[in-house]
Every structure is written in C-alpha cells, then in structure tokens.
N, C-alpha and C positions, 0 to 999 in steps of 0.2 A: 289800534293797540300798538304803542309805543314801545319795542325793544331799548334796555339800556346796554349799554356797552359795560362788561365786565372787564377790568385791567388786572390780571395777575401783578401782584407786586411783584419786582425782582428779585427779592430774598427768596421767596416761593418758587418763582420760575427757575432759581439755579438749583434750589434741593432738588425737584423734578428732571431736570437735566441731570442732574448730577447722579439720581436715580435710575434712569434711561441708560448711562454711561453704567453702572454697575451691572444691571441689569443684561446689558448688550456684552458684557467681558462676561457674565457667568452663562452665555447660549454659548461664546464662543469656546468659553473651555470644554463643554457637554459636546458641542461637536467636535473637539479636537481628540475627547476621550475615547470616541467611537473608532476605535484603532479599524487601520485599512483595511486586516484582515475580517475583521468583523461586518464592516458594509460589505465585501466581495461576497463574502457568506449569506449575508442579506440579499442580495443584487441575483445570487443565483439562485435562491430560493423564491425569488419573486417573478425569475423571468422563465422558469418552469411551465410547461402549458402552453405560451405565447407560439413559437416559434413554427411547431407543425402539431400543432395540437397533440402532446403525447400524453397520455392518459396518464400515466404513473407519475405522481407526484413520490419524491425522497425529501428525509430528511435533512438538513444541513447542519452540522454542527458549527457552533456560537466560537467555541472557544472559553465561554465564560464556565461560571460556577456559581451556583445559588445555596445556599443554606436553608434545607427544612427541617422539622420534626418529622421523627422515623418513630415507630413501636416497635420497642426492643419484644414485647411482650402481647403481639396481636392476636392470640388466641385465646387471650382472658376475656371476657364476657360483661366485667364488669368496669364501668368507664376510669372510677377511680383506683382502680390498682392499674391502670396501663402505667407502662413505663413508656418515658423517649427519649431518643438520643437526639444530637441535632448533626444532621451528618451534610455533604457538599454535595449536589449531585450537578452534572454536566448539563445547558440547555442546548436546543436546538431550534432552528427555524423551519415551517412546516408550510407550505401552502395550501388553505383548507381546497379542494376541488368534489363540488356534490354536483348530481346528475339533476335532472330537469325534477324530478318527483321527490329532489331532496328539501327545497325551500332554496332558503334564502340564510341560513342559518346553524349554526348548534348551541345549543345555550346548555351549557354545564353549570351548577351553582347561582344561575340566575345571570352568569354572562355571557353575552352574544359573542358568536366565534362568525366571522362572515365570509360567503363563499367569496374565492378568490384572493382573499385577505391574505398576509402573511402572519404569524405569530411566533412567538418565543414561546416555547415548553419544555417541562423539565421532564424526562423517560418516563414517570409515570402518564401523565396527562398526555404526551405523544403517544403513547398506547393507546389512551382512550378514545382520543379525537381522531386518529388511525383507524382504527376497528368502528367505531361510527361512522367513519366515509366507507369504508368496505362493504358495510353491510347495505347503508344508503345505496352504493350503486349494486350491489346481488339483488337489493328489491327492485331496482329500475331494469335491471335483466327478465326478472320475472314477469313482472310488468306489460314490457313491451315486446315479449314473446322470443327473445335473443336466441338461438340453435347451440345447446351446450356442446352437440355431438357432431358439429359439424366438422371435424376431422376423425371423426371416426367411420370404420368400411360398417354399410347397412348390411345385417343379417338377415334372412330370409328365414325365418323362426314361424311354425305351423304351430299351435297348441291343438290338442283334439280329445276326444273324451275318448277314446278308444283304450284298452289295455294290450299294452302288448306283449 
C-alpha cells in the first residue's frame, strides 16, 4: 500500500501560521495577566505539606474577585419568589490534603477536587471543601485508634455500687 504525499498549498500554510502566530500572542498575554503577586500566592499554596510534612494546610488569598448570585431572600421556600443579588466575593487558593482513608478525591456537584491538588475557591466553597478535609482526617483519627488524651494527667477513678 502506497502512501501519497499530501502538499499543503502555501496560501493554507500561511493562514496556519498565521494562526499559530495569533494564537502564541493570546497564551502570551494569559500569562502576562497572571500578575506576580498572584503565582507567589499560587507557589505558596502549592508548596504547603512539601517541606516537613506540616499537616495544616491555610488558605491563600488570590487577590482576585468573582461575581456570583447571592439570595437576598433564602428563607423562602419557594424557588420562584427567591430574590438575587449579584454581589463580588474574594477567591482563594487551598491545597486539598486528605488522610490515607480519604481516597483520592471530593467531588462536589459532580467535580473532582484531587488530593494534593491546588484550587481556586470562593469563601463559601472554601468552607465546604475545609470542613470535608477536617472531618475526613477526625475519621482517619478514629480509625486508626490516635490517643485524644494523650496530654492529659490519668485519673485513678474507682466506680462501686456502694452508697455512702
């Protein structure tokens, strides 16, 4: 079986280039927009854990602002009288850190949050994805039998059926 040789015409090979050249100016400006302070903020968030293994993972603030729908009115019951407003809230960079009995994962809404990973989240959803690592590692406490009271002095406590 014989291959033929395809020859791109030139008029076609320069739109293509000429596309590759657009293309390469709009990665360049997306990185130029990622202002310095924002990869530091990144770069700390990521290098979290590494160094001497420190359990506490913080949040990092972005610097940025996102626009969501808020309910001015979330005590109503019924979907169509909600109100919303559309208000800016602050994001932050979080690095997800779950214990050996946590998986591999959180999936909120059907998307994967991955351990290790870094993410952007806005205060609410930092709450959530927080309080999901918290509670993943109390379960991994439980678990593998951790000593909550191990700075506390042992009592020497008698119960006896006796009345005194």
């Amino acid at each position: 079986m014989a291959f033929e040789k395809k020859v791109t015409p030139a008029a076609d090979l320069e739109a293509l280039q000429e596309q590759v050249r657009q293309l390469t100016a709009k990665i360049a400006e997306q990185a130029e927009a990622l202002s310095a302070a924002e990869s530091a903020a990144r770069f700390s968030a990521e290098s979290q854990g590494v160094p001497f293994m420190q359990n506490a993972m913080e949040e990092i603030p972005t610097g940025r602002k996102v626009k969501i729908q808020r309910a001015r009115n979330p005590w109503v019951r019924e979907l169509s009288k909600l109100e919303f407003d559309e208000v800016e809230v602050p994001t932050y960079y979080y690095k997800i850190d779950l214990p050996a009995s946590g998986g591999v994962d959180i999936k909120i809404n059907g998307e994967s949050k991955y351990h290790g990973q870094t993410y952007e989240f806005t205060l609410d959803e930092l709450r959530t994805i927080k309080d999901i690592v918290a509670r993943s590692w109390g379960h991994e406490a439980t678990i593998r039998g951790s000593n909550e009271n191990v700075f506390r002095r042992p009592q020497n406590r008698v119960l006896s059926g006796k009345a005194h």
